[in-house]
C-alpha positions in Angstrom: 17.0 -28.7 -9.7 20.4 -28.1 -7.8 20.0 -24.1 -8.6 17.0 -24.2 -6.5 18.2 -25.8 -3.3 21.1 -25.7 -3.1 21.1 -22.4 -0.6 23.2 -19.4 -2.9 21.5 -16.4 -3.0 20.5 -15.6 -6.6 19.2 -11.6 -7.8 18.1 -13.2 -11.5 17.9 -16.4 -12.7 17.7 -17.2 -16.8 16.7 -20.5 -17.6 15.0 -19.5 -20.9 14.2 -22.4 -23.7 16.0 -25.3 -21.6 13.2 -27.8 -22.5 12.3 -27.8 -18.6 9.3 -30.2 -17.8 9.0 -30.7 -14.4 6.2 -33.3 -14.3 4.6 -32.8 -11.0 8.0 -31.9 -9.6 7.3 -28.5 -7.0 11.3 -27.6 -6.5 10.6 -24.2 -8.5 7.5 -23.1 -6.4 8.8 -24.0 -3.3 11.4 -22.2 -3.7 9.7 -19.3 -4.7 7.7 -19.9 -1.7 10.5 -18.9 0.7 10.4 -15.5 -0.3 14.4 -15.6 -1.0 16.0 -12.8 -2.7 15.3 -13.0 -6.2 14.3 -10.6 -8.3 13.7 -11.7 -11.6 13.1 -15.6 -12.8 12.9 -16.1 -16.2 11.6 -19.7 -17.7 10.0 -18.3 -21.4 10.4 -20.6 -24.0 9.9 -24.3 -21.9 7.4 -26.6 -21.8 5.9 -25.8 -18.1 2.0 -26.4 -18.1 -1.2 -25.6 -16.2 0.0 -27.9 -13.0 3.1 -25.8 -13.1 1.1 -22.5 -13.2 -0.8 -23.3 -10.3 1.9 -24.1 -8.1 3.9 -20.7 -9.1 0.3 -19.0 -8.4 0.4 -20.2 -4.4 3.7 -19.6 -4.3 3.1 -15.5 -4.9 0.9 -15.7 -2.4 3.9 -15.6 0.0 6.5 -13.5 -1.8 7.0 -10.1 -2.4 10.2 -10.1 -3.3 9.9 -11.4 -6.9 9.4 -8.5 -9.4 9.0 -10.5 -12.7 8.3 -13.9 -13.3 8.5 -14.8 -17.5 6.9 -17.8 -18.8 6.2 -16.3 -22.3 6.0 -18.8 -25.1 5.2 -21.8 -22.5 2.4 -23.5 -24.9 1.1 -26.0 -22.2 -0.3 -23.3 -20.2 -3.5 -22.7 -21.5 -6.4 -20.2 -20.4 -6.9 -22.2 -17.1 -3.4 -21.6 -15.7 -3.1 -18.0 -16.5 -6.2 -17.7 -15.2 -4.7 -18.9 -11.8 -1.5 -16.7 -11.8 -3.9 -13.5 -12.5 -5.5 -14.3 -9.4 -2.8 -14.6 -7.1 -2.2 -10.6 -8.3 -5.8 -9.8 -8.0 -8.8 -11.7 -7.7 -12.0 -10.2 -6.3 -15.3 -10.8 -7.0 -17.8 -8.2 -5.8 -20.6 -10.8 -4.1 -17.4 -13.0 -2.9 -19.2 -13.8 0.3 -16.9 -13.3 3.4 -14.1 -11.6 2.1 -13.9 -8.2 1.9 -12.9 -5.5 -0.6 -9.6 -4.7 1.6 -9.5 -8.5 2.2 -9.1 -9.0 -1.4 -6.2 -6.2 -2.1 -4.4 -7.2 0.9 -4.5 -10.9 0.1 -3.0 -10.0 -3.4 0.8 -10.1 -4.7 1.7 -6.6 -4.8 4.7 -6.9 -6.2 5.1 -9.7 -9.3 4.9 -8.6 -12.8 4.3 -11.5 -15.3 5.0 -11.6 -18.9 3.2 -13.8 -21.0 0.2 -13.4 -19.8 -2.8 -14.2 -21.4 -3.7 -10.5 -22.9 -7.5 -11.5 -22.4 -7.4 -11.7 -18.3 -7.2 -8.3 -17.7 -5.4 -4.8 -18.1 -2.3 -3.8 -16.7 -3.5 -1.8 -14.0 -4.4 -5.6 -12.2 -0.8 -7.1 -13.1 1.5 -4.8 -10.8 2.6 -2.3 -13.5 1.9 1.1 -11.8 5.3 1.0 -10.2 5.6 0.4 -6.6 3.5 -1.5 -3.9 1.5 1.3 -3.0 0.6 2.6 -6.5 -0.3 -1.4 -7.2 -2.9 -1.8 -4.5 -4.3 2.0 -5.2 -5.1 0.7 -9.2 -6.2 -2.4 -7.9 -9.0 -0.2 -5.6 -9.3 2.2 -8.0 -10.3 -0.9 -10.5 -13.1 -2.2 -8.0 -14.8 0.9 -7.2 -15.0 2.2 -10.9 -16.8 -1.1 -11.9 -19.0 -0.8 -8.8 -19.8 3.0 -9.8 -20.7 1.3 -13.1 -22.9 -1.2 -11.8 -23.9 1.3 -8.6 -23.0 -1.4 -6.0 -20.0 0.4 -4.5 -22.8 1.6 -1.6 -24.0 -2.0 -0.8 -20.6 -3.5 -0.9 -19.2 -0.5 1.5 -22.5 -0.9 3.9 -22.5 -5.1 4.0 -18.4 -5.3 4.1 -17.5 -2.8 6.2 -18.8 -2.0 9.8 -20.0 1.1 11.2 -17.5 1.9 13.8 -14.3 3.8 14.5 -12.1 1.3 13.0 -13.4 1.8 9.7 -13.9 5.8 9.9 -10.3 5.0 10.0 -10.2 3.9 6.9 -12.6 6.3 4.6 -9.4 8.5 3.9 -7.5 5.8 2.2 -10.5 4.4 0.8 -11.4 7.6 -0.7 -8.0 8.9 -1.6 -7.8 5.8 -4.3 -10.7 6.9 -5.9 -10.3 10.8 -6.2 -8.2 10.6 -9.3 -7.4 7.6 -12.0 -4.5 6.2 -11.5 -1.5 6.4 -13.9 -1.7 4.2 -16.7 -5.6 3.6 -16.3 -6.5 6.6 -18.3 -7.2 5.3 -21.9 -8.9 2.1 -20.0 -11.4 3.5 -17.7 -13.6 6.9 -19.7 -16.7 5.4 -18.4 -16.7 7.0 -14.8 -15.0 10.1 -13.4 -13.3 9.8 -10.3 -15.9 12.6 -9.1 -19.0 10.3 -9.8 -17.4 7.6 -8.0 -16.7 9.7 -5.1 -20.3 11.6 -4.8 -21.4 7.6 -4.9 -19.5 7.0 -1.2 -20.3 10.1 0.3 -23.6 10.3 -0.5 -24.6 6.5 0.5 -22.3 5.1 3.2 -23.6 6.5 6.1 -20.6 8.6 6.5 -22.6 11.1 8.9 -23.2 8.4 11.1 -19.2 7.7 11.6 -18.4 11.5 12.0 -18.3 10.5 15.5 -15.1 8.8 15.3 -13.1 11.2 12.7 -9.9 12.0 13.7 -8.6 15.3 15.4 -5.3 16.0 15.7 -2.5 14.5 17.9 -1.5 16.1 21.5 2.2 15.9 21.7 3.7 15.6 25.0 6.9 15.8 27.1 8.8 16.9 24.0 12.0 18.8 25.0 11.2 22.0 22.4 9.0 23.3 24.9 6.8 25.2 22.2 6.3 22.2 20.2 4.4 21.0 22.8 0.6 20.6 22.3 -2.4 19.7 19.7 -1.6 19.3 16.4 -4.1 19.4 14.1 -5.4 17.5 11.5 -4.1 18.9 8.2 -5.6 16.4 5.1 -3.4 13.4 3.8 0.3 12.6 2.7 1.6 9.8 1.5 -2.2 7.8 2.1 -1.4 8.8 5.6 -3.3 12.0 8.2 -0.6 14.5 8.4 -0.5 17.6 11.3 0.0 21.0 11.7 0.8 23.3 14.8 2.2 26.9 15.0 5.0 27.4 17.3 7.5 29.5 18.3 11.1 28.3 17.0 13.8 30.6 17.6 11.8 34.0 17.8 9.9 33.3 15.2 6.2 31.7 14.4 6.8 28.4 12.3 4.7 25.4 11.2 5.7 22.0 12.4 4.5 19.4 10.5 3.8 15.4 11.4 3.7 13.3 8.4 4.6 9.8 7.1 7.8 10.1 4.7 8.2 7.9 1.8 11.0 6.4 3.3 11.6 3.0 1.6 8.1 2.9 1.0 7.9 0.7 -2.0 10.3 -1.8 -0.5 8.6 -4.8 -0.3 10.7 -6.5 2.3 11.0 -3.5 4.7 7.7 -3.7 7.1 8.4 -0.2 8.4 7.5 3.0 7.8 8.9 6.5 9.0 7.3 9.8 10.1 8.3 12.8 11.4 7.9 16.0 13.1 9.9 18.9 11.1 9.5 22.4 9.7 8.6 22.3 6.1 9.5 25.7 4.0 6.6 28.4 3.8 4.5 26.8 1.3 6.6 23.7 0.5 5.5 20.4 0.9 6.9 17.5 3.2 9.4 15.4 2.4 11.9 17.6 0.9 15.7 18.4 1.1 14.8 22.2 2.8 12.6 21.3 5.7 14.3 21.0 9.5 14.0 17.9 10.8 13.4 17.4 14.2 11.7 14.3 15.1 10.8 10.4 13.9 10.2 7.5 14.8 9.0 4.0 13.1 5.7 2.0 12.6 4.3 -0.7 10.7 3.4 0.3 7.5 0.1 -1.0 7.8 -0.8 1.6 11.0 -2.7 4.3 10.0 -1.8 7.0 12.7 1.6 7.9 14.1 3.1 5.8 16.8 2.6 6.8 20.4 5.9 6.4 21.8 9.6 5.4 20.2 10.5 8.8 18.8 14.1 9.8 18.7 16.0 13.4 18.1 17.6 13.5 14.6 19.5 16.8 15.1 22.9 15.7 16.5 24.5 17.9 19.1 21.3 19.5 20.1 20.6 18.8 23.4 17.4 21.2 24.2 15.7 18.6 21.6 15.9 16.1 24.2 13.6 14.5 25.6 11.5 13.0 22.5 7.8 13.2 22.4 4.8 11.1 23.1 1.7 11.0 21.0 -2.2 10.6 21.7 -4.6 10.5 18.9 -7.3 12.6 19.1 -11.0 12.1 18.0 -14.1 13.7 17.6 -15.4 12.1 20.9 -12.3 12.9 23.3 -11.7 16.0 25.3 -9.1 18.5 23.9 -6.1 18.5 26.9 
């Protein structure tokens, strides 16, 4: 019990066939609860049991830093605790009333592996094993929508869950984008559907004509001290589950592409809240995000925001001065006025 509160930082803790029964006691959980540090918490081979199970459940509800939790060979924990633990990973029901699919994902641990569970609960695809936060809560869509194709509800969840307004035009990219190819590791598992069936299904019944109205432009960049860079940029398709943009300029004599994007930049680190993009020249024909392109721009948002922030961009080639001042942003839609 003194390893748990005693306040040391721990990266792995082994407390494999101790003969721990913690009868009612919640010292584990609660620590676990305060999303500390630690990475990997092994307690195979005890005697912890369905009370215990539950309390480690609520407690991944609030942490993102564990990556494995391993109470294999813990005999007390029978079908009705592992049944708990799977849904603190993933637990949706399609006619949940009140809670949403996006709801459902969010709410989820995205990060947690855990070994011993009971093989019957589900595939790996809803247990974190896809590799990273991101790739986690794309299977987990992916998972949904493929048993909605199968039962053709995906149109009457998206219609009854969703509303019809800008905010969630906002969000038929990424919605979409999980479902346009089977994620990796699902492939053996999921023969049923194609990712092209499941993708006709949205398109052709969630009044996605109706939203047009509020699709997404381009960005006007303003103020920015590259004269040339200066203006709309486009809309250019997706990177990174993110809109990436797209203007031709003049750099140094010559025509180039400038490209706005989100980065990966410590994207599957659970404990950062930030993401990066930037505004940089890409090679001809390469794609962002790579060791060649020219940097010129970035700046920092939540990872939850879908579009680039407006303001806090900084220059990120030293020395040059004619980069200076950075840019601002406005997001452009269907229903604004092109400056």
């Amino acid at each position: 019990k003194e390893l748990f509160v005693n306040g040391k930082e721990f990266h792995i803790i082994d407390m494999e066939g101790n003969d721990i029964r913690t009868r009612g006691d919640s010292t584990i959980s609660d620590f676990l609860a305060t999303n500390p540090h630690l990475r990997k918490l092994v307690l195979c081979s005890n005697c912890l049991n369905d009370a215990d199970a539950m309390l480690f459940a609520n407690a991944l509800r609030t942490n993102n830093n564990l990556e494995l939790l391993d109470i294999d060979d813990n005999e007390e924990i029978t079908i009705a605790g592992h049944e708990e633990l799977r849904a603190a990973l993933f637990d949706y029901s399609a006619f949940d009333v009140g809670r949403t699919i996006l709801n459902a994902v969010s709410d989820s641990n995205q990060t947690c592996r855990i070994r011993g569970m009971d093989s019957s609960l589900g595939c790996d695809y809803e247990l974190n094993h896809q590799g990273g936060c991101q790739a986690n809560k794309r299977a987990k869509l992916y998972t949904v929508f493929y048993y909605g194709n199968e039962t053709g509800i995906n149109t009457q969840m998206l219609r009854t869950q969703l509303p019809q307004d800008e905010k969630t035009m906002k969000l038929v990219p990424m919605i979409l984008s999980s479902v346009n190819e089977v994620p990796a590791g699902l492939e053996e598992a999921h023969t049923e559907r194609s990712p092209l069936s499941i993708v006709f299904e949205m398109v052709s019944g969630w009044n996605i004509p109706e939203m047009f109205q509020y699709v997404f432009r381009g960005v006007e960049v303003e103020g920015c001290g590259l004269k040339d860079l200066n203006g709309f940029f486009r809309y250019a398709g997706y990177h990174n589950e993110r809109p990436m943009y797209c203007r031709t300029a003049q750099f140094e004599g010559t025509a180039r592409v400038f490209t706005l994007y989100r980065s990966r930049w410590k994207e599957d680190v659970a404990s950062c809240a930030f993401g990066r993009w930037n505004i940089s020249i890409c090679p001809v024909n390469g794609q962002p995000g790579t060791e060649e392109e020219v940097k010129f721009y970035d700046a920092s948002s939540l990872k939850s925001e879908m579009y680039p922030p407006k303001i806090g961009w900084f220059c990120t080639r030293w020395g040059k001065k004619d980069d200076k001042p950075p840019p601002t942003l406005k997001i452009m839609f269907a229903t604004d006025d092109e400056e």
